[in-house]
N, C-alpha and C positions, 0 to 999 in steps of 0.2 A: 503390543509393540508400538515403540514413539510414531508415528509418521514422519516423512523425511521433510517436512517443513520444519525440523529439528536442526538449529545450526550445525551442532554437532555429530548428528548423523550425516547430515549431507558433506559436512567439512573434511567427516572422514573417508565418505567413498570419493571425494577429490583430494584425499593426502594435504588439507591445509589446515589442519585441525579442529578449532570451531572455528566457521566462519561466521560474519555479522549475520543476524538476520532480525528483521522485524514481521510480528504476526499482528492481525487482524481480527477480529471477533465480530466480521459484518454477517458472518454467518452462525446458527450456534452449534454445529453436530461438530466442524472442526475449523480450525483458523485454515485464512487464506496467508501466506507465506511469501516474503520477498526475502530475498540471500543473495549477498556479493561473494560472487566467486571470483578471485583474482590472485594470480601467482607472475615471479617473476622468472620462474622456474623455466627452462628449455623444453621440458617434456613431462606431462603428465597422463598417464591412462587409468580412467575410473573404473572403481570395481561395480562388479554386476549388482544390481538392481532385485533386493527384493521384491516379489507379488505386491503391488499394491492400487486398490479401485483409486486411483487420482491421477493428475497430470503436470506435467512442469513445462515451463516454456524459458525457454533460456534466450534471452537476447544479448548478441555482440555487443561490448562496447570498444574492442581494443580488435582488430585485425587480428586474425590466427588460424595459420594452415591445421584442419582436422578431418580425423573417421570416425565416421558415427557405424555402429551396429545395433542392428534392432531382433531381438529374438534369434540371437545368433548368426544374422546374415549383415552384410556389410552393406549398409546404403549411401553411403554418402562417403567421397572422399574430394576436398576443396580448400581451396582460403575463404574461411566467411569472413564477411566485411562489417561495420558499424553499422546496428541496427536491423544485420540477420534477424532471423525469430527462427526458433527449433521448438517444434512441438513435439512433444514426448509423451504415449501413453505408457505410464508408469507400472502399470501390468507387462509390458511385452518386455524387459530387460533392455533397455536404451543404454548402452556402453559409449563413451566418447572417449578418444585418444586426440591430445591435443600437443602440436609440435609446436611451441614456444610459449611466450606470457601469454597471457590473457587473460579478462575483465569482463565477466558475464553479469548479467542478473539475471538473476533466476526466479521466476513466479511459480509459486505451487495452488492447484486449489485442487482438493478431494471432488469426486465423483457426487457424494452426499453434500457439500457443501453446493458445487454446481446445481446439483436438482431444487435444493432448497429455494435461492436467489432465481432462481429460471422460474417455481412455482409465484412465488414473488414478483415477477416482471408478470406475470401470464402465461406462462406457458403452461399448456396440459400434460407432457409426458416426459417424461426422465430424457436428460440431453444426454450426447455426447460429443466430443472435441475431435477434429480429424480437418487433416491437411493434404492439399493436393499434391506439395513441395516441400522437404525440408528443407529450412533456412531465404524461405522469402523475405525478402523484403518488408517488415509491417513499421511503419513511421511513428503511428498510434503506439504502439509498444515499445519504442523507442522512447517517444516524450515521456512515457509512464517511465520506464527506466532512469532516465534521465533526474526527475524530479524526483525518484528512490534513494539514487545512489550516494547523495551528502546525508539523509536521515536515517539510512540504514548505518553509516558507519559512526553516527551521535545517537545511536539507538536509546540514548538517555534522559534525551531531551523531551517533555510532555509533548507529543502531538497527536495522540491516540486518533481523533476526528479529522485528521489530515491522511494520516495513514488507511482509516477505515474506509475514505470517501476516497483514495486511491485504490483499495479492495474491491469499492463499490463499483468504479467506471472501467475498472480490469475487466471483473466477472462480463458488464454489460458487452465491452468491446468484443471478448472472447467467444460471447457466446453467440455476438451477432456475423461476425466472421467465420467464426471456426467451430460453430455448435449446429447439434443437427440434433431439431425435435420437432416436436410435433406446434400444431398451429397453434398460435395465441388467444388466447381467451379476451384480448382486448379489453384488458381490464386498465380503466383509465387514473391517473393521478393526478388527485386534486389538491386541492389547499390544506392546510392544518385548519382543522378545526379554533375560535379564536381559545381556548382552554385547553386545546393542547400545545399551542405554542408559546400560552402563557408559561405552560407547564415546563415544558422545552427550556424556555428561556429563564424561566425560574431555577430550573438545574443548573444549568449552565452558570451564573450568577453565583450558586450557592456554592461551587464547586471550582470558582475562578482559580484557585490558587493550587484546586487539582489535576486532575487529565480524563476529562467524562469520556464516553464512549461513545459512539451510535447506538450501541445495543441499548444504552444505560436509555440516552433519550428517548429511545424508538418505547422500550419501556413504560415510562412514565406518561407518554401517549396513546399505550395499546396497539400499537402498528408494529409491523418487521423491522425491519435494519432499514432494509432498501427502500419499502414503500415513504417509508421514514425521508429518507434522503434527499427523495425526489421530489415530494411533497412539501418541504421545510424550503429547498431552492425556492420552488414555485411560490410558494406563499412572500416570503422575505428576499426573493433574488439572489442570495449568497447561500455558500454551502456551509452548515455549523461548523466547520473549522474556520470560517473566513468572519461569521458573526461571531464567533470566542475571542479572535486575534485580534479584532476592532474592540469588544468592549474591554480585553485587556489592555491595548494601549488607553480609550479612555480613562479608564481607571488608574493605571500608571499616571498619565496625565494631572487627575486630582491630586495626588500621591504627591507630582513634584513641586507642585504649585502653591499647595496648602500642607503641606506637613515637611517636618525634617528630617525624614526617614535618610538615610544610607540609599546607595544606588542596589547595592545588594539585598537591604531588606524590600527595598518593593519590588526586585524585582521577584523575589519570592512570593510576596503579599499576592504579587496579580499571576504569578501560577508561571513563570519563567523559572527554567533548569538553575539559571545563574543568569552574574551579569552580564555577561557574553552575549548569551541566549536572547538577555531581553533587551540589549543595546540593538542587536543585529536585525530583532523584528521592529526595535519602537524606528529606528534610521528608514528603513523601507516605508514605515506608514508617513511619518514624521520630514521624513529628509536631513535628519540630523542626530543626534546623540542626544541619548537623557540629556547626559549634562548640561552641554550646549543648549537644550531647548529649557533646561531652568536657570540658568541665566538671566537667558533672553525673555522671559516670561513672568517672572520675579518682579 
C-alpha cells in the first residue's frame, strides 16, 4: 500500500483531490514528504487514518477554528494560529475536522526513515516522536514551512538538493525536539575527504543542466545522505544546493558573455526549469536580470 506521503492519497482523505506534494530521497527505505493542504472550503472533516509505522506534522499557515481526534477520543478543540505544529502518530487514527479555509503543510517521515537518519546522526536505538501539546507553537517548523510552501506548489522546477537539505535539517530538528532514543554515539563530522569533494563536485558539474540528489552525491563519496550533508557544509561552508546555484549562475554568466545563446537555451544549458526559473535565481545572485546584465557586460 502507497504511504500517505502520496499527494493523492493524503489529498483524498482531505476531499481536495491530489494535492501538491514534494518527496525527498535523504533517506533510502522511504521519502520524506512535504504536502500543501489548503482549501477555501467552510468545512472539511478528514477520513480516518489507515495503520501506518510513520508520522506527519502539520503546521498552520492560515488561522482555522478545529478538532482533532486521536484513536477515537477527542483531544483538541481550538482556533490554531500561524505556525501551530500538530504532531500526529500515524498508527493511532489522527482524524481532523476543520471549520473554514485553511493552509497547512504537512511533513511526513516513516518510522524507518527516522531510524535510519537518527542511525546516521548517532544515535543507537530506534527513535520515536512524541509531544507534550498538540499544536504548540514551533517557529523552526514554521520557517521550514515557509521556505516549502512556493517549491511545493512549482514542484517542477529542479531543486532536488534544496528540497533534500530541507529533509535533512527537518529530520534533525524533529528529532532533537520531539524524538526520544537512546544516547548518542558521538560520532563526529568531519570534512570531505579532498577526493571526495572532487568527486562531489565533479557530479555536480557533470550533471549541471540536471537535478542531482544528495543520495546521488553522498554515493559517489561512500557516505549516507546526511553524514554527506553535514560534511560537504563543513568542508566548503555552503550546502550542495547553494554551491549548484552559484556555479550555475557562473556558468550562465560565461553563457552571456561569450555566446549568442537565447535566454531560454541557457537557461536550460545551466539546469534551470525555464526562463522564469533562471531569471528569478540569476536577479537574487546578480541583482539584475540575464538580460540587463548582458548588456551591461557586453
Amino acid at each position: 500500500m502507497t504511504g500517505s506521503y502520496d499527494g493523492a492519497v493524503i489529498g483524498e482523505r482531505f476531499q481536495l483531490g491530489t494535492a501538491p506534494t514534494l518527496l525527498t530521497r535523504t533517506a533510502s527505505v522511504a521519502p520524506i514528504g512535504f504536502t500543501r493542504l489548503r482549501s477555501d472550503r467552510g468545512h472539511v472533516r478528514a477520513r480516518d487514518v489507515p495503520f501506518e509505522a510513520a508520522y506527519s506534522f502539520h503546521v498552520v499557515l492560515r488561522p482555522v477554528a478545529a478538532d482533532l481526534w486521536i484513536d477515537g477520543r477527542h483531544t483538541f478543540a481550538a482556533t490554531a494560529t500561524v505556525g501551530d505544529t500538530f504532531l500526529f502518530n500515524l498508527g493511532r487514527n489522527p482524524v481532523s475536522e476543520l471549520h473554514g479555509a485553511f493552509d497547512i503543510l504537512r511533513f511526513y517521515i516513516s518510522q524507518e526513515s527516522l531510524d535510519e537518519l537518527a542511525f546516521d546522526c548517532g544515535q543507537r536505538h530506534a527513535m520515536r516522536l512524541e509531544t507534550s501539546r498538540l499544536g504548540a507553537h514551533d517557529p523552526v517548523m514554521l520557517g521550514l514551512a515557509q521556505a516549502l510552501v512556493d517549491r511545493v506548489e512549482r514542484g517542477n522546477e529542479r531543486s532536488a538538493l534544496f528540497i533534500d537539505h530541507i529533509g535533512l535539517a527537518f529530520h534533525a530538528h524533529v528529532a532533537e525536539v520531539y524524538g526520544r532514543a537512546g544516547p548518542p554515539s558521538h560520532r563526529t563530522i568531519g570534512h570531505l575527504a579532498p577526493w571526495q569533494l572532487r568527486r562531489a563536485i565533479d557530479h555536480m558539474i557533470a550533471h549541471i543542466d540536471g537535478d542531482p540528489t544528495i543520495a546521488e552525491l553522498a554515493g559517489e563519496c561512500g557516505l549516507s545522505s546526511g553524514y554527506f550533508a553535514r560534511a560537504f557544509r563543513q568542508t566548503v561552508g555552503l550546502t550542495p544546493h547553494q554551491w549548484l546555484m552559484r556555479r550555475r549562475v557562473e556558468h550562465a554568466r560565461e553563457l552571456l558573455l561569450h555566446g549568442r545563446l537565447e535566454l531560454a537555451a541557457i537557461a536550460a544549458a545551466c539546469g534551470f526549469v525555464d526562463q522564469s526559473h533562471f531569471t528569478r535565481v540569476f536577479a537574487r545572485f546578480e541583482g539584475q536580470s540575464p538580460g540587463r546584465w548582458r548588456q551591461r557586460h557586453r
